[in-house]
C-alpha positions as CSV (number, residue, x, y, z in Angstrom):
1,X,25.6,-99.4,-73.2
2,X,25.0,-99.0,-69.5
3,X,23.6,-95.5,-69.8
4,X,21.0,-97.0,-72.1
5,X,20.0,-99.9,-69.4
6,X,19.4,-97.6,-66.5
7,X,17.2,-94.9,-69.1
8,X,15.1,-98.3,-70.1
9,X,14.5,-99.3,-66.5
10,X,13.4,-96.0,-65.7
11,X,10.8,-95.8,-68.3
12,X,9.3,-99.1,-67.0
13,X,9.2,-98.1,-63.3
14,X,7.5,-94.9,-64.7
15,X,5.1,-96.7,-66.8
16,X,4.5,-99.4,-63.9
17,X,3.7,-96.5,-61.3
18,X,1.2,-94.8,-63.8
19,X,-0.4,-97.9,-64.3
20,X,-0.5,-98.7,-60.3
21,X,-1.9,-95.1,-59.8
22,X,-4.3,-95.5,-62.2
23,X,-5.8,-99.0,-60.8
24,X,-5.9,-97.4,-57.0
25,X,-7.5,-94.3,-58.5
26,X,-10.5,-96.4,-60.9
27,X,-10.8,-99.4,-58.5
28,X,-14.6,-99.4,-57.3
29,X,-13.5,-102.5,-54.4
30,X,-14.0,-105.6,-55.4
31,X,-13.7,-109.1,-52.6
32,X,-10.1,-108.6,-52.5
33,X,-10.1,-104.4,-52.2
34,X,-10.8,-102.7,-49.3
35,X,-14.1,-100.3,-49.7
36,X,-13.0,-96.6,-50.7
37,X,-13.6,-93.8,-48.3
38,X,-16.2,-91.4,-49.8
39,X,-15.3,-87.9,-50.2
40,X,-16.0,-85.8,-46.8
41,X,-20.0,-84.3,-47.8
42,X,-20.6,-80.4,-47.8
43,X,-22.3,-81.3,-44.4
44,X,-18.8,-81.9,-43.1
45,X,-17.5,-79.0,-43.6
46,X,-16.6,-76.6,-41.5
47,X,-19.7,-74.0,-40.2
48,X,-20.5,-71.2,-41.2
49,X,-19.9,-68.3,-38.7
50,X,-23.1,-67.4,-36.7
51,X,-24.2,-63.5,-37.4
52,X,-22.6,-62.5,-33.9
53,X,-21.3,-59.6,-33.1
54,X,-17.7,-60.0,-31.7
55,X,-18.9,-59.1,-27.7
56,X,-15.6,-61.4,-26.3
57,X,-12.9,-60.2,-28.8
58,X,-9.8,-58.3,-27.5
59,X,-9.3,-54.9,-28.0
60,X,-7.8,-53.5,-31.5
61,X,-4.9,-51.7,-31.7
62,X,-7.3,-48.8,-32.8
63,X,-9.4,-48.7,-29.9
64,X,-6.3,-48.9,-27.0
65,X,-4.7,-46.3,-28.9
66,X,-8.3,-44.5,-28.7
67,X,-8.7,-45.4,-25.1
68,X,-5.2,-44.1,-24.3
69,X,-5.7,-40.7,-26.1
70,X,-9.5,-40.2,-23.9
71,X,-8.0,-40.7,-21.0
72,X,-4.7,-39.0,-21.5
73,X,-7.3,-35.3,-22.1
74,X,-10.1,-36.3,-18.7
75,X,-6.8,-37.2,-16.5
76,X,-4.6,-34.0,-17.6
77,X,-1.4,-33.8,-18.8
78,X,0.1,-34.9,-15.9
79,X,0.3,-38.5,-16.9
80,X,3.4,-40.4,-17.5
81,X,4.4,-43.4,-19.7
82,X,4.4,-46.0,-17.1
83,X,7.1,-47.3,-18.7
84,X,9.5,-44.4,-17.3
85,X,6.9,-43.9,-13.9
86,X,8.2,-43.3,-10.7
87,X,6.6,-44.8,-7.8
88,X,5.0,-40.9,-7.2
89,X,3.6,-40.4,-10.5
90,X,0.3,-40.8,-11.8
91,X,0.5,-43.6,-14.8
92,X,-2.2,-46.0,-16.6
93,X,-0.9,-49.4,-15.6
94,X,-2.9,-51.5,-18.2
95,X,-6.0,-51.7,-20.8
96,X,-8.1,-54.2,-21.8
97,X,-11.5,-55.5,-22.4
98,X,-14.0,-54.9,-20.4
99,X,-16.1,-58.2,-20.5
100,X,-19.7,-57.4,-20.9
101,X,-22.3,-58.5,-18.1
102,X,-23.5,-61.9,-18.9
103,X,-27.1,-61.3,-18.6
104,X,-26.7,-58.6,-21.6
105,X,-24.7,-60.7,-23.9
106,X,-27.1,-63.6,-23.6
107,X,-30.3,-61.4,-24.8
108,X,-27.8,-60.4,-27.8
109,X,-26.8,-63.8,-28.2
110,X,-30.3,-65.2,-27.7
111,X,-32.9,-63.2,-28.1
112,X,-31.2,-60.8,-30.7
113,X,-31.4,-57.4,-28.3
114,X,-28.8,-54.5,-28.7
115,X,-25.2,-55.7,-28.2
116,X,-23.8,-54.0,-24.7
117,X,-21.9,-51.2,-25.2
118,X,-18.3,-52.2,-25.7
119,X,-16.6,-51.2,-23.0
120,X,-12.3,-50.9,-21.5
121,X,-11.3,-51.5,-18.0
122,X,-8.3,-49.2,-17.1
123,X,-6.4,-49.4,-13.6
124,X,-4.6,-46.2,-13.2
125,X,-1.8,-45.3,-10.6
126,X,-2.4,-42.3,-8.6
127,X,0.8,-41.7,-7.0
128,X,1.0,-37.5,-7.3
129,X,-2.1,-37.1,-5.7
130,X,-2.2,-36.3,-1.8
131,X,-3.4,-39.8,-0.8
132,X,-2.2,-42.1,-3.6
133,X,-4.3,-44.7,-4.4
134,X,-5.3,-47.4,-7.5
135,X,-8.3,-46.6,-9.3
136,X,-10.1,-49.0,-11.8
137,X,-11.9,-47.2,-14.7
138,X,-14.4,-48.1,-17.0
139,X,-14.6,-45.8,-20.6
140,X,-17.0,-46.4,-23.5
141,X,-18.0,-46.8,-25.5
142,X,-15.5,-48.3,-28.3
143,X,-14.8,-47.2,-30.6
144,X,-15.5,-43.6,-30.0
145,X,-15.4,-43.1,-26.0
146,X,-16.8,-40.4,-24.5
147,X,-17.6,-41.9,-21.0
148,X,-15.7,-42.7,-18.2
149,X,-16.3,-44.5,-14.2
150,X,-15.0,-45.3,-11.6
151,X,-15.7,-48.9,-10.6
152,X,-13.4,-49.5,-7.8
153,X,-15.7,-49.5,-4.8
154,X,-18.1,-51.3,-7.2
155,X,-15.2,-54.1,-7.7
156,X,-13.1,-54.0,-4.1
157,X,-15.9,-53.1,-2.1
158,X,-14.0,-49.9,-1.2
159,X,-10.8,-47.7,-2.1
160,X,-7.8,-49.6,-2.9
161,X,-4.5,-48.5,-1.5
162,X,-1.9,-47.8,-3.0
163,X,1.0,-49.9,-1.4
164,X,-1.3,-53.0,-2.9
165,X,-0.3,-51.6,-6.5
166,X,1.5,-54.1,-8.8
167,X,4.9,-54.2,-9.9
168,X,5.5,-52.0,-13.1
169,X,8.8,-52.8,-14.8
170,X,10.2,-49.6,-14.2
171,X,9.9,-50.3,-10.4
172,X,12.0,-53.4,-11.1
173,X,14.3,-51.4,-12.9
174,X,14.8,-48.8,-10.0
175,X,15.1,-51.5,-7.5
176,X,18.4,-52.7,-9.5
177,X,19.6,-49.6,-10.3
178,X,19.5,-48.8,-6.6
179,X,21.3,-52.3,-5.6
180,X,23.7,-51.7,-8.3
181,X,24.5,-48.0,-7.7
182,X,23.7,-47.5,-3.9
183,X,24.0,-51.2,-1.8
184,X,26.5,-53.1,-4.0
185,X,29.7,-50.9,-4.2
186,X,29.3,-51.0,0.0
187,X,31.2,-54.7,-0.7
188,X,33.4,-54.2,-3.6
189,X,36.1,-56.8,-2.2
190,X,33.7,-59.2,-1.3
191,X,31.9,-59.5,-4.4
192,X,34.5,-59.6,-6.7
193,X,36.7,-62.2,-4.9
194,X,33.9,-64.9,-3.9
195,X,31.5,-64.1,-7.2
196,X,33.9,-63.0,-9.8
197,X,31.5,-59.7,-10.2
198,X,32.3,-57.1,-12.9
199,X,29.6,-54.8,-12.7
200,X,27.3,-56.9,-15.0
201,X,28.0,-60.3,-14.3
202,X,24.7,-60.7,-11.3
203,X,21.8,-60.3,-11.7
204,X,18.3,-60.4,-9.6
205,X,15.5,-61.9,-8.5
206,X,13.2,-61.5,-6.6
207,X,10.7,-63.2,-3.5
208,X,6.6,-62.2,-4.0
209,X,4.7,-61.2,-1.9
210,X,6.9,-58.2,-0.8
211,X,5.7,-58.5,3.1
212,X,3.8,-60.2,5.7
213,X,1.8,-57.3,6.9
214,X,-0.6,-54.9,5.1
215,X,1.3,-52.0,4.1
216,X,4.6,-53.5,3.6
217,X,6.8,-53.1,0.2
218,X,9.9,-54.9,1.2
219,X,11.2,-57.8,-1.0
220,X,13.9,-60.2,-1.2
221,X,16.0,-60.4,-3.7
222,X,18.7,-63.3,-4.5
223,X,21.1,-62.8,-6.7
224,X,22.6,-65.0,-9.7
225,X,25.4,-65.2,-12.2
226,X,24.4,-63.4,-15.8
227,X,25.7,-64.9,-18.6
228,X,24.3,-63.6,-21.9
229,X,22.3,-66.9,-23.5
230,X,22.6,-69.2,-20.1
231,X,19.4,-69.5,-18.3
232,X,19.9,-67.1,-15.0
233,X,17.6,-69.8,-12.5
234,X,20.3,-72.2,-12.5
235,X,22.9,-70.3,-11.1
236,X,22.4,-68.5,-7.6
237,X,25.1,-67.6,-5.4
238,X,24.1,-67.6,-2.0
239,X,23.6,-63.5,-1.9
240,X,20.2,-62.2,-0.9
241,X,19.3,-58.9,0.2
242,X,16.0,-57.8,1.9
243,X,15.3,-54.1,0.3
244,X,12.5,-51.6,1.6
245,X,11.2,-49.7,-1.5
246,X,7.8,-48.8,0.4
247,X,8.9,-45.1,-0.1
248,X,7.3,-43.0,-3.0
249,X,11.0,-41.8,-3.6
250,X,13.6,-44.2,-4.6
251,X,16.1,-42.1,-2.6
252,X,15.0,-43.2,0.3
253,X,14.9,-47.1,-0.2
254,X,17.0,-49.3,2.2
255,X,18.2,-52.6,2.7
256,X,17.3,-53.7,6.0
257,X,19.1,-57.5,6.0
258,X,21.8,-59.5,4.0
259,X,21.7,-63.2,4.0
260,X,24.8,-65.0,2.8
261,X,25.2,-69.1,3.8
262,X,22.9,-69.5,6.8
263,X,23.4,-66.2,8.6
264,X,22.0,-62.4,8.3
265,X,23.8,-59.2,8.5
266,X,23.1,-55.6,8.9
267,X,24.3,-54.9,5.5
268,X,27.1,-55.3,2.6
269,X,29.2,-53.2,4.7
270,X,29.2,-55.8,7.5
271,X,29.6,-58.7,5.3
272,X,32.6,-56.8,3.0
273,X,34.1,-55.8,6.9
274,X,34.1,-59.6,8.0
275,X,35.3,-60.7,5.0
276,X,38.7,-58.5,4.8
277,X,38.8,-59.6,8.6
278,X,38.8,-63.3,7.2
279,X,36.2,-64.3,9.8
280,X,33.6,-65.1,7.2
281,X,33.4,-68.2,5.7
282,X,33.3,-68.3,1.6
283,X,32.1,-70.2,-1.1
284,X,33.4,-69.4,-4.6
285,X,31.6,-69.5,-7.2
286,X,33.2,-69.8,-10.8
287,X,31.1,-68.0,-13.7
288,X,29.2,-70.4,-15.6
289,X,30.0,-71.4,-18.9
290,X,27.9,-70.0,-22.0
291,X,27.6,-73.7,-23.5
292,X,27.5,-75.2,-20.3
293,X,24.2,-77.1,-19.1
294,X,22.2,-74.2,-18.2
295,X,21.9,-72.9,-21.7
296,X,19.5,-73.9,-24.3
297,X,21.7,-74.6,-27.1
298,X,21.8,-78.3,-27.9
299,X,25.6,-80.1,-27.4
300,X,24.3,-82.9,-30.1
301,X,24.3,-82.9,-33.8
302,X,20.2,-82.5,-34.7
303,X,18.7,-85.8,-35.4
304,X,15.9,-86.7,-37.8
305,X,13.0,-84.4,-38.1
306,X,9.7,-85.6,-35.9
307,X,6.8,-87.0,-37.3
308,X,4.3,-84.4,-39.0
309,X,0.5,-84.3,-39.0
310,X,-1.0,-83.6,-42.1
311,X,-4.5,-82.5,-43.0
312,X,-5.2,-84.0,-46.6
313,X,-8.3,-82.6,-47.2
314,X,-7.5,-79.2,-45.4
315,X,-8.5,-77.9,-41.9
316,X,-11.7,-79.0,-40.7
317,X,-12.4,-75.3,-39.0
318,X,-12.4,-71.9,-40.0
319,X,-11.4,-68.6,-37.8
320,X,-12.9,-65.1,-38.6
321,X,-10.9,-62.4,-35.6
322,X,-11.8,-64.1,-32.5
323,X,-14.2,-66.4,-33.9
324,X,-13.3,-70.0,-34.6
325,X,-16.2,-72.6,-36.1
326,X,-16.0,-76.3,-36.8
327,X,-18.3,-78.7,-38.1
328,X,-19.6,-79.2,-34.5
329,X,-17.9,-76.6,-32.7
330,X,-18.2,-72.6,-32.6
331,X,-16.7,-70.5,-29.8
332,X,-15.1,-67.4,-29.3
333,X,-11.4,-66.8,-27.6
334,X,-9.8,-64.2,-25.8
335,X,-6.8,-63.4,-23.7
336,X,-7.0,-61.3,-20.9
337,X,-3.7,-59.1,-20.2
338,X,-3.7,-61.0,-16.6
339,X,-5.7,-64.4,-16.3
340,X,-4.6,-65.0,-19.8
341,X,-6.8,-67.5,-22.5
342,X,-10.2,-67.6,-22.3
343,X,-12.9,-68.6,-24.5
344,X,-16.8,-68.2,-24.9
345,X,-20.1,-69.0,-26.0
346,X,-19.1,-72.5,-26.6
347,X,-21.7,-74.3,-28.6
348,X,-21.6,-77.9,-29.9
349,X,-24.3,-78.5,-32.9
350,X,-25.3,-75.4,-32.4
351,X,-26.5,-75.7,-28.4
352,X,-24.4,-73.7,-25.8
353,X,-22.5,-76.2,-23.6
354,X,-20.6,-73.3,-21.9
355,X,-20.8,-69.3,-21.6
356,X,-17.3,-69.1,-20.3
357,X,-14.6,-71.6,-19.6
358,X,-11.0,-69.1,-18.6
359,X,-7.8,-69.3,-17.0
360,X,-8.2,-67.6,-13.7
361,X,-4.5,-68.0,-11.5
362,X,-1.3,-70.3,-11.5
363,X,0.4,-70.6,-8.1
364,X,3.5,-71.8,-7.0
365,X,4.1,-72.0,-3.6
366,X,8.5,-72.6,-2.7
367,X,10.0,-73.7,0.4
368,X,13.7,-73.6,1.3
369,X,16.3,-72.8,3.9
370,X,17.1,-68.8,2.7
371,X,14.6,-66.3,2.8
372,X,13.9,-65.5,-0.4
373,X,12.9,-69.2,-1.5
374,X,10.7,-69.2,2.1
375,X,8.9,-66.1,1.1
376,X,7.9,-67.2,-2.6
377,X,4.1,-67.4,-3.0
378,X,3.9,-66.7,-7.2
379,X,0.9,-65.6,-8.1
380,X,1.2,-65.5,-11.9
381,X,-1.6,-63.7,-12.6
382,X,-0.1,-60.5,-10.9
383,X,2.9,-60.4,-13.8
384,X,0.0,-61.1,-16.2
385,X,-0.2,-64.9,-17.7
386,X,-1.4,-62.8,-21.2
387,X,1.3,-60.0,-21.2
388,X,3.6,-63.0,-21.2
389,X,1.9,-65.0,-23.8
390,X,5.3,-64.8,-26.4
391,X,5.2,-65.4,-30.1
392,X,4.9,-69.0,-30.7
393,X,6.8,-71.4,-33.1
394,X,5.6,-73.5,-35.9
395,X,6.3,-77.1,-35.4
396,X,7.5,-76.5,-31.8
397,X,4.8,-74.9,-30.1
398,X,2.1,-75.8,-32.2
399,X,1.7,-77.8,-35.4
400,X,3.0,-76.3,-38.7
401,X,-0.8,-76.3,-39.9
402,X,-2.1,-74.4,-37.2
403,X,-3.6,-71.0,-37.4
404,X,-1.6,-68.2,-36.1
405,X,-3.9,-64.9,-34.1
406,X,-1.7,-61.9,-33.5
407,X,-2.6,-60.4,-30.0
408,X,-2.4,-56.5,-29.0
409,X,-2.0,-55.3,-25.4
410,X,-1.3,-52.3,-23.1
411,X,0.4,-52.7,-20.1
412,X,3.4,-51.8,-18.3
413,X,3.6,-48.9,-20.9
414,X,2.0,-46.6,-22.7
415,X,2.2,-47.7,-26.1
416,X,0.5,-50.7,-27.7
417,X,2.9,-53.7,-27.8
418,X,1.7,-56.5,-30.5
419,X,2.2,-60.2,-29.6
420,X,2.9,-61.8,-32.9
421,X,1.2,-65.1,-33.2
422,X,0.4,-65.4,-29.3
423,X,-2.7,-68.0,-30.2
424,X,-2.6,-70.9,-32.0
425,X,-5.8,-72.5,-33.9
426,X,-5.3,-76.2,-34.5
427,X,-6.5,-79.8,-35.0
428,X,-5.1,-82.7,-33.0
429,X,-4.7,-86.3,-34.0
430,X,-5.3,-87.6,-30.6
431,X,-3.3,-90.8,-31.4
432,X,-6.2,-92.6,-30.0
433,X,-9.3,-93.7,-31.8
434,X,-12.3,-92.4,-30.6
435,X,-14.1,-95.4,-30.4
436,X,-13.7,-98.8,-31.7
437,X,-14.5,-102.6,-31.6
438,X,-12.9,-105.8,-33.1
439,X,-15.7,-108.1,-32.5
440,X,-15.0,-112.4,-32.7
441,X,-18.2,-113.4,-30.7
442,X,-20.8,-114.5,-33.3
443,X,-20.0,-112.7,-35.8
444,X,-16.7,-111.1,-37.0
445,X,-16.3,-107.2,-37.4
446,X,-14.7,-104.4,-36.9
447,X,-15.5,-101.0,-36.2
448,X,-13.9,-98.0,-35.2
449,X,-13.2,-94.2,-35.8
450,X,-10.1,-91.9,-35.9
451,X,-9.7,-89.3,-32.5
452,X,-9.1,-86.2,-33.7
453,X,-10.2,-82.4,-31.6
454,X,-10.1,-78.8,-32.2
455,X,-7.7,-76.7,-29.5
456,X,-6.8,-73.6,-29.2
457,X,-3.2,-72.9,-27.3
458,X,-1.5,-70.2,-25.7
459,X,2.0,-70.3,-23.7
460,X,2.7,-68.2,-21.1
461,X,6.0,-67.4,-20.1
462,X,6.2,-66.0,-16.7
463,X,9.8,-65.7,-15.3
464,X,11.6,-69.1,-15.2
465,X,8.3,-71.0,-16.5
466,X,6.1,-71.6,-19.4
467,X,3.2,-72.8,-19.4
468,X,1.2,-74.3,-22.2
469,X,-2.5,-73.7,-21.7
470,X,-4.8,-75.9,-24.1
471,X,-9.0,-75.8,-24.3
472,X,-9.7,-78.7,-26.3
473,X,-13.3,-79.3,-28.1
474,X,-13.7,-83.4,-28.8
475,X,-15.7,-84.4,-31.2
476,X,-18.2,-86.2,-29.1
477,X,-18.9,-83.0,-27.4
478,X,-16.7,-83.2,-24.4
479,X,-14.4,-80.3,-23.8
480,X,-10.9,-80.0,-21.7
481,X,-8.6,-78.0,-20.6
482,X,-5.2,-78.6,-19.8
483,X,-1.7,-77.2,-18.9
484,X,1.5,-78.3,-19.4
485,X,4.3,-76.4,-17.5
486,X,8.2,-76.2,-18.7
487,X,11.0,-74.0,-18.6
488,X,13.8,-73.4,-15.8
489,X,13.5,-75.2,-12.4
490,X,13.2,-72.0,-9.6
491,X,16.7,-72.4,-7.8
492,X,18.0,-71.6,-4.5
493,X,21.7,-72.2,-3.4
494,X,22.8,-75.2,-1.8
495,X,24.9,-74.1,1.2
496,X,24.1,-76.8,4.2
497,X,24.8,-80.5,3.9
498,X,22.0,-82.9,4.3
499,X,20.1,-80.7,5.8
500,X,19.2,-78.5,3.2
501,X,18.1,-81.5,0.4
502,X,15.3,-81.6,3.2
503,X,13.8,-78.8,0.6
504,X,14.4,-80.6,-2.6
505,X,16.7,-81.8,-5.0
506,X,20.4,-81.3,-5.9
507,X,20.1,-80.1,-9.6
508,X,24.1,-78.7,-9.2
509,X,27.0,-79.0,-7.2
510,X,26.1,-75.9,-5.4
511,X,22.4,-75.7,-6.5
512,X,19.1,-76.5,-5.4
513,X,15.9,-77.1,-6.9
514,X,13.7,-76.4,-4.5
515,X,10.5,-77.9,-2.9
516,X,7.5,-76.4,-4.5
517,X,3.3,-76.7,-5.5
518,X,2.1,-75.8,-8.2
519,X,-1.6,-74.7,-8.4
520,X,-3.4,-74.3,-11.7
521,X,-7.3,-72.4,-11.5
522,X,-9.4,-72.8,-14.3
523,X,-13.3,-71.3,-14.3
524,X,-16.0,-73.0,-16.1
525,X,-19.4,-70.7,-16.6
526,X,-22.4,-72.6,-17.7
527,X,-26.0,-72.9,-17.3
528,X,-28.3,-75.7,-15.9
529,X,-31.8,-76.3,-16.5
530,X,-32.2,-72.1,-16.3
531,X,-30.6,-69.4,-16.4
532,X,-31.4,-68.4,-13.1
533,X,-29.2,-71.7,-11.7
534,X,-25.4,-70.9,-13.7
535,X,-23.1,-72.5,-11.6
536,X,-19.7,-71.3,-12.1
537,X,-16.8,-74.2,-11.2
538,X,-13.5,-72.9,-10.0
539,X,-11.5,-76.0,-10.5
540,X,-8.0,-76.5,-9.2
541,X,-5.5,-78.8,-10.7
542,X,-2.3,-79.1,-8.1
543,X,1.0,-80.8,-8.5
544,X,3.2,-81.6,-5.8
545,X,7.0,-81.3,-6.8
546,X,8.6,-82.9,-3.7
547,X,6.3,-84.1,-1.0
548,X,6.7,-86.0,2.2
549,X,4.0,-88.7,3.1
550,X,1.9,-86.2,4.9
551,X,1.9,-84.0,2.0
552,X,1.0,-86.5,-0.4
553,X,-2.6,-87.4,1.8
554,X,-3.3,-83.9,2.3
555,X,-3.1,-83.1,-1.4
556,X,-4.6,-86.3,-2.7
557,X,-8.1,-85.4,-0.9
558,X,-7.7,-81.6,-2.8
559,X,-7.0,-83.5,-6.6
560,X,-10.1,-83.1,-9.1
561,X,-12.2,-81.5,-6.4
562,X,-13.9,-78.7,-7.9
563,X,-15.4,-75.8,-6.3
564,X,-19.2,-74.7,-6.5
565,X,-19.9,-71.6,-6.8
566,X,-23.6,-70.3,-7.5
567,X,-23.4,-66.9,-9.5
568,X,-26.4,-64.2,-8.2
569,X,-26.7,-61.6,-10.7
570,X,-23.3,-60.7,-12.4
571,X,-21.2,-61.8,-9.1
572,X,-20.1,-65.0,-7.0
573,X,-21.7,-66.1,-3.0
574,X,-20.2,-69.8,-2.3
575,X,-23.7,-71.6,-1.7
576,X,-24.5,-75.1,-1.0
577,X,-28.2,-74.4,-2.2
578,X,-30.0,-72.8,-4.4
579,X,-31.5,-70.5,-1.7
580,X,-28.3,-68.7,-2.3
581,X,-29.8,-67.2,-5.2
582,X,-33.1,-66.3,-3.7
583,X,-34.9,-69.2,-5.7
């Protein structure tokens, strides 16, 4: 008897609910219904894709493969995967696009002339020839080159040198080896008493730039507890060794100072000698745990999933390769192995707003009581803000509707490494309206509209930070970009009293987060009144992590000041006029 009560209240709930849906559904409004939204018209939809060629899209895994197989036959076979190079070896550090001049891809754009040639810009270490050097090299054109130039002088305004090389990996790798195999076993005793070492159990990192004179190639580099899955930053020791690798030949590297709590030493073998002595004064540092607060894993049962946005009507944009339109928006995107996203031709119904708006350079600036804290001046770029651009996660790092773009690079090695969903394509509900009024003067009404915007995102993740890097197109035609940083706090170890929280904050018992500035460079490219005025704006966006009174004045007269550049021809002169330019 029950069974038949609960089957006879379900048919009239299902009977009531078609009969609600079908009200809603018919309704027309009515004095006590609220007017129906229409259907979104065909005008709404998203653009169609201008008849452009693609002059700002990355390069294909085709043509790197076809720019690494050219210049592998004009540069011999003496070449080696930069991957394995040693600092004397010739090696092609990275390739990527070759942006065309701006002047061409206008008349292209604009006037419908040829497309330039596309074009790859190499930079090439020369370290088995008789005067090493860094050469830049321009071949075309893609897909089929048969050209190369040099464009070094062009660029530097003269030969570059080769101690001003970056980092490759394998560099990195040497200098560990070296520390591991040559400097380390010098304090055996030492290490494994006051840092519980094991042979795997540290690990480095190091101070940038490597110097404070022209010609220099000596770094510091502070050591910290590795522990598979626990974020390295959070866990320095108080070891940090100054080692010369200016040499071409990694046998001859050196380290020229140790620095353990507050005082230098020749080397390990000094510090392991004063410590059997017992005349050098020790802090122990335990390992730390895998589940302990450095590691990423969460200590809490998950709670209830976020909030979701949902499109009901579909996206509102469309992407073809590099080519995203909207309604009211078209651009181009690209990411640049080194100053990372950047996107172009940015029209807004149709009329260019901006030819270029890019990342250009993140700087963090550290100050502390060791060395290698004192000595940090990160210039992101260097490591390469788009070779660190990682695959990104759907309903994390970008909404589970978004639009994932695969990236391809070369650098560091010399095969083509794919980024797997490096860009996302999404759009935003701002959470705001747009606009809106509730009038009661009068008359009553109300008036308003939903904020919604089209971004594109990247996240770079660049040693012990990530940062989120947004251009976002509004729909009343005002465009933003913005950066978000997270990650790991950059660590030093706490071994003075008050005196040392003078350079930040205790994030551990024997662990501090240092004083730093962070310094965020964005470009934006666009045109006023003529062509013959584009005014380029290099704006900086700085944040000041731990500041002192003083610090705080000096910064707040830098905050939302941009800087003017007038562009002559296809390069920058800081003007105040537009004399500058000849006009």
């Amino acid at each position: 008897m029950n069974l038949k009560v609960v089957l006879v209240f379900l048919a009239l709930s299902l009977i009531t609910i078609f009969a609600l849906a079908y009200v809603l559904l018919t309704s027309q409004g009515g004095s006590s219904q609220p007017p129906r939204c229409p259907s979104v018209s065909p005008s709404a939809q998203p653009g169609t894709h201008p008849g452009q060629s693609q002059l700002f899209a990355d390069l294909s895994r085709e043509e790197l493969t076809a720019v690494m197989s050219f210049l592998t036959r004009q540069l011999g076979p003496g070449l080696v995967d930069a991957a394995q190079a040693r600092p004397s070896d010739n090696c092609i550090f990275s390739v990527e696009l070759h942006l065309p001049p701006k002047a061409a891809a206008l008349a292209h754009l604009d006037r419908g002339s040829p497309p330039p040639a596309r074009e790859a810009l190499t930079i090439v270490f020369f370290g088995g020839q008789p005067q090493p050097n860094v050469s830049e090299l321009v071949v075309g054109p893609l897909p089929r080159p048969s050209y190369l130039r040099d464009v070094t002088v062009e660029r530097h305004g003269g030969p570059l040198p080769y101690h001003r090389r970056p980092m490759l990996g394998a560099e990195f790798t040497q200098m560990w080896k070296h520390l591991k195999e040559v400097e380390l076993p010098k304090a055996p005793v030492f290490l494994a008493s006051v840092f519980n070492y094991n042979g795997s159990t540290l690990a480095p990192l190091h101070a940038t730039p490597s110097g404070l004179r022209s010609g220099d190639r000596a770094t510091w580099i502070a050591l910290y507890h590795n522990i598979s899955g626990v974020g390295i930053f959070l866990h320095p020791v108080g070891l940090e060794l100054l080692l010369d690798h200016r040499a071409l030949d990694p046998a001859h590297w050196a380290v020229q100072r140790v620095f353990y709590l507050g005082r230098y030493y020749a080397d390990l073998g000094q510090l392991e000698w004063e410590f059997k002595a017992g005349r050098l004064e020790v802090v122990r540092v335990p390992l730390p745990l895998p589940d302990g607060a450095s590691s990423l894993k969460s200590r809490t049962s998950p709670g209830p999933l976020p909030p979701l946005q949902f499109s009901p009507q579909g996206s509102q944009y469309s992407v073809q390769g590099n080519l995203v339109a909207s309604s009211l928006w078209t651009f181009t995107f690209g990411h640049g192995v080194f100053s990372g996203m950047r996107i172009f031709d940015i029209r807004f119904k149709g009329e260019r707003v901006a030819y270029e708006v890019s990342v250009q350079e993140c700087v963090s600036v550290y100050g502390a009581d060791s060395p290698k804290t004192m000595m940090t001046r990160y210039l992101d770029s260097s490591y390469g803000l788009g070779r660190h651009s990682r695959g990104l996660v759907r309903g994390v790092d970008c909404p589970y509707q978004s639009t994932m773009v695969d990236i391809h690079i070369l650098v560091g090695t010399g095969a083509v490494q794919l980024l797997p969903g490096a860009v996302c394509v999404f759009e935003e509900a701002q959470g705001l309206p747009l606009r809106r009024h509730h009038n009661h003067l009068e008359s009553h009404f109300y008036g308003g509209l939903a904020g919604s915007a089209l971004v594109v995102r990247s996240v770079s993740s660049v040693g012990n930070y990530d940062y989120i890097w947004d251009f976002v197109l509004h729909p009343n035609g005002a465009l933003e970009g913005r950066v978000h940083a997270t990650g790991y706090v950059n660590t030093a170890f706490l071994s003075g009293g008050e005196e040392s929280l003078l350079f930040g904050n205790r994030v551990g018992e024997r662990v501090l987060g240092a004083v730093h500035t962070h310094a965020f460079h964005f470009k934006l490219d666009l045109d006023v009144a003529e062509l013959s005025h584009r005014t380029a704006f290099i704006m900086p966006t700085v944040e000041i992590q731990k500041e002192n009174q003083r610090s705080k004045e000096l910064v707040q007269g830098l905050l939302g000041r941009p800087v003017l550049t007038e562009l002559c021809g296809d390069g920058y002169s800081p003007s105040v006029s537009s004399d500058a330019c000849g006009s």
